[in-house]
N, C-alpha and C positions, 0 to 999 in steps of 0.2 A: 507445421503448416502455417502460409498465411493467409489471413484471413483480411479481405480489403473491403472498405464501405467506399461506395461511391455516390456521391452525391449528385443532385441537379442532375440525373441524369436521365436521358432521351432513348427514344429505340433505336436512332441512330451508332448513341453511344454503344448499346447494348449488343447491339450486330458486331461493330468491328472489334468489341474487348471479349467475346465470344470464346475464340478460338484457343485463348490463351488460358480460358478456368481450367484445373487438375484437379478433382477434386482427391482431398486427402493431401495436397501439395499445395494449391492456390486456389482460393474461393471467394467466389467474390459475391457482396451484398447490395444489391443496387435499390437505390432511394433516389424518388422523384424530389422528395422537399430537398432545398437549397440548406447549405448548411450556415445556423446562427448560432446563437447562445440557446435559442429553446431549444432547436433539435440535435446536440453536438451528440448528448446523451446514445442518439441511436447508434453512437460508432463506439461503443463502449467496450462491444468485445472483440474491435479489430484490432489488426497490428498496423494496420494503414488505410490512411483517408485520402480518397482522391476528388479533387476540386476545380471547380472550372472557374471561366471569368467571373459569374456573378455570388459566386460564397463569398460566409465573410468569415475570413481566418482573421480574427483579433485580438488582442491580449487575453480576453476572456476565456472564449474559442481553444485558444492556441492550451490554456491553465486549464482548462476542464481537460481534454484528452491527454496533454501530461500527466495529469491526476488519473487519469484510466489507464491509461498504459500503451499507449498509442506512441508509435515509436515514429512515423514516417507521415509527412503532407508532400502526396504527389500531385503537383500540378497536372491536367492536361491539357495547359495550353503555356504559351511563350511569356505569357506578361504576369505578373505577379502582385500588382500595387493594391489588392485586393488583401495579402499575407502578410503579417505583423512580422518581416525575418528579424529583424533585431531581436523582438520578444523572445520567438523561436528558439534564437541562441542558445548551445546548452540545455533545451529542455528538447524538441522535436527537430529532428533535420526533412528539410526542406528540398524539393525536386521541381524542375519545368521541363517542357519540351521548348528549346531554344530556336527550333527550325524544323518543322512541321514538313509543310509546304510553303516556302515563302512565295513559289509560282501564284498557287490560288489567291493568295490576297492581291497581289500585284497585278493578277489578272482583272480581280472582281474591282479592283478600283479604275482598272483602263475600262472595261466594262461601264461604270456609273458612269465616267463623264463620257464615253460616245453614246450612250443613252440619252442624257441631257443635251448635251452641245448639239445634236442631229434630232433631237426629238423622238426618238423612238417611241418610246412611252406613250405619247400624244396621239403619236401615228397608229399605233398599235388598237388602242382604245377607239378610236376613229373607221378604221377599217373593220372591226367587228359589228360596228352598225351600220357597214355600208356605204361607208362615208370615205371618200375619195378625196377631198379636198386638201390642197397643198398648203391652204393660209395658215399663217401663223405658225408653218414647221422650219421655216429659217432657220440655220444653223449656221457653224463657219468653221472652218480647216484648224485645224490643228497644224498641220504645217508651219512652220515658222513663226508659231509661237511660243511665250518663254513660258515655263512651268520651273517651280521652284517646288522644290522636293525637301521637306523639314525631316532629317534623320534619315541616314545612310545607310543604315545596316543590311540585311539581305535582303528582305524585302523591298525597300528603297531602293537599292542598288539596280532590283530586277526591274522594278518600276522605272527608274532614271531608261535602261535598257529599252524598254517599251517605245518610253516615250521619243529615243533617239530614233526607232524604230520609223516613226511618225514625221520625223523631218523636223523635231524641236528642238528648241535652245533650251536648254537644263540647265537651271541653275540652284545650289543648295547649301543648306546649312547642317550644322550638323557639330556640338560640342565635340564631339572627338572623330575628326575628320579620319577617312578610309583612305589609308595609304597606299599612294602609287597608283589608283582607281581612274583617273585621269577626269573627274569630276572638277568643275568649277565651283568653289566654293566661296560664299559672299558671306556679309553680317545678315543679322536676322533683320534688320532694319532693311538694306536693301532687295533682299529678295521680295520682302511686302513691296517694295515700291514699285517693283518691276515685273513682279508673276503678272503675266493673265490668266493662270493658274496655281491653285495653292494646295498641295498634297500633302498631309501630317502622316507620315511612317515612324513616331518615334513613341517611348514609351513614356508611360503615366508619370511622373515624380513629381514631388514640390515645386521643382523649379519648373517642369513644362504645364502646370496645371493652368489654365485659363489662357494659354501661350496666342491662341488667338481668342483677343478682348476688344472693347471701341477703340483702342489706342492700337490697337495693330490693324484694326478694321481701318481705321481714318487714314494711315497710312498707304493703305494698298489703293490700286488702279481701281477708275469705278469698273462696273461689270465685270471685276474679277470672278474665278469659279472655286469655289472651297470643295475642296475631298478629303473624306476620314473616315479612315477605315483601318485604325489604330487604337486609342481610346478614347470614350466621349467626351472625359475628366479635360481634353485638349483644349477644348472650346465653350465656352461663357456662351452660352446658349441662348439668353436675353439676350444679348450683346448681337448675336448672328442675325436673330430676329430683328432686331432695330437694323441692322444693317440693311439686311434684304426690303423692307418696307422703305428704307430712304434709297433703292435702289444703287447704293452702292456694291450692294454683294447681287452679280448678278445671277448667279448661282449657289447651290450648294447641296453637296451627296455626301451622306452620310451613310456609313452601316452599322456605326457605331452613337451611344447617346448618354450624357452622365448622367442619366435617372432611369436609366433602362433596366435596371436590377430587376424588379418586379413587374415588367413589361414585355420583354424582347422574350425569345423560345416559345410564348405559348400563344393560344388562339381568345385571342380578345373581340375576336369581329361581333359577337351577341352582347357584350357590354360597353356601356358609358364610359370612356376614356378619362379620367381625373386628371391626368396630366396635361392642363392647359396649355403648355409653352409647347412641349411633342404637339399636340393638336392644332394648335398654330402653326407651326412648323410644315407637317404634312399638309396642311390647305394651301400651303403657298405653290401655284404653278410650277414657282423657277425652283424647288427643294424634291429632290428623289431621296427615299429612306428606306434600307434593304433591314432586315431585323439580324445584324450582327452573324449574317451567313457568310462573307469575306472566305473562313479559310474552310466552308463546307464543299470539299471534295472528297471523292472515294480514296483517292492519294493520301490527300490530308488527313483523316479519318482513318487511314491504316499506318500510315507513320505516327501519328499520337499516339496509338493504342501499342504499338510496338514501340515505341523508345519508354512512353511512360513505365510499360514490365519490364523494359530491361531496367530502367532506375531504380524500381524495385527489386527486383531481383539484385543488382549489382551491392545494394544497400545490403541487403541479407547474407549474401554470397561473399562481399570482399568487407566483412569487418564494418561495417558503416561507412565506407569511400563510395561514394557516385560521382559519376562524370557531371552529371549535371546537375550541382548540387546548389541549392542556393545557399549561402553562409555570410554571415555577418561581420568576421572573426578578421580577418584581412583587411573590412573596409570599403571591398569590391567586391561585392555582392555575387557577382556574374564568376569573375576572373580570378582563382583561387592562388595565393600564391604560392602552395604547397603543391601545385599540378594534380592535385586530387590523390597522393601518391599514401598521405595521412589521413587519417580522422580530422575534422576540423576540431572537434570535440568529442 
């Protein structure tokens, strides 16, 4: 039998991973607390831990359920920069959902900014007391204008889609360009200079960490519009703030936030928000902030829940080979070079 703890988890989670328990076959244990170094302990008698954006898989983390006997961290979500995989190495294999629904997110970002750019928000608040008035909902077309897309991959791709949709000029960056895509691709210098929109679809790493800072701020056009709805870890969050108060960032939608860990999924509205820079953020008219709902659809939510068991399953069933395995062993994390045909270890 296996026996799966799942962490951080939600009734939404609970609904769609439902149909999949057997009991005496596959059982699964569900835990609200997020998983750290206090609470690893609770997954003591599993054979697999499943984890979302905000656990922390870290050397620790990862050395206490080795030591228990935890054979499996399945991901249920795409990004990973939360998971020590090098540590992993050799001791636990590692699993994501590489492509969810990249629709949902792609949508929930075309979403933010016709929110923003058209006022919705404003208008909406406005009209439930009554109030009719047009001042101050000025918006302006998207039509021919250039939106520069950071990071290609599906979700971006579906986004760049959108936005062609809209009668825009796409323009993008992307370390390892999608080939044959027929995307224009710039340096990361020029696409700041030139967005009147600025989209981050890529994932968390060393190198994209603070990717937009005052030095990428000072370059772009003023009243440019920032969206992320990727990871918070993206954006130097003082940095945005100082932007938006000297009125060079004329917007900014976020669904994503680097301090969100012990903020975003729960109901905060009866206490005092610590988080002064989030607080500042939210009071700013020209800032919309959705709480890390992006890939919350009933779609999305039932392709996690079914690829994440098949990972599992495929780990238990074919010898330790998952399709979607994350591994260190190659060097390419994502892109095995053994076709997943071997054990990595």
């Amino acid at each position: 039998m296996i026996k799966i703890a799942f962490f951080d988890t939600k009734e939404y989670d609970k609904a769609s991973f439902a149909r999949y328990e057997k009991p005496g076959e596959i059982e699964f244990k569900f835990l609200e607390t997020k998983l750290t170094e206090d609470t690893v302990e609770l997954a003591n008698d599993c054979d697999v831990v499943c984890v979302f954006v905000n656990d922390t898989v870290n050397d620790k983390v990862i050395d206490k359920l080795y030591a228990s006997g935890t054979k499996m961290i399945a991901l249920r979500c795409a990004g990973y920069n939360n998971v020590d995989v090098q540590h992993a190495y050799r001791k636990i294999h590692v699993s994501h959902v590489p492509a969810y629904s990249p629709y949902a997110v792609a949508e929930h970002t075309a979403a933010l900014l016709l929110t923003s750019i058209r006022r919705i928000h404003k208008a909406y608040n406005r009209t439930r007391d009554f109030n009719f008035s047009l001042s101050g909902l000025t918006g302006f077309d998207l039509h021919g204008k250039t939106v520069g897309v950071i990071g290609t991959g599906k979700i971006g791709r579906i986004f760049v889609d959108i936005c062609r949709g809209f009668g825009m000029n796409v323009i993008a960056y992307d370390a390892y360009p999608a080939a044959d895509s027929g995307i224009n691709y710039v340096t990361l210098d020029e696409l700041f200079e030139r967005s009147d929109i600025i989209s981050l679809h890529c994932p968390l790493t060393e190198e994209t960490k603070h990717m937009i800072n005052a030095a990428a701020i000072e370059k772009m056009k003023k009243g440019v519009v920032i969206l992320n709805t990727s990871r918070g870890g993206l954006i130097d969050a003082e940095a945005l703030l100082e932007g938006i108060k000297a009125r060079k960032v004329g917007a900014a939608c976020l669904d994503v936030y680097e301090e969100e860990a012990d903020i975003f999924f729960e109901d905060r509205s009866g206490h005092i928000l610590n988080d002064e820079l989030l607080s500042r953020l939210i009071s700013m008219p020209n800032v919309i902030v959705t709480s890390h709902q992006a890939f919350l659809t009933e779609e999305a939510l039932n392709n996690i829940a079914e690829t994440t068991i098949n990972n599992i399953r495929s780990y238990f069933e074919n010898d330790g080979i998952c399709d979607n395995e994350l591994c260190y062993r190659c060097g390419n994390i994502e892109n095995c070079k053994k076709a997943r045909k071997e054990r990595c270890f």
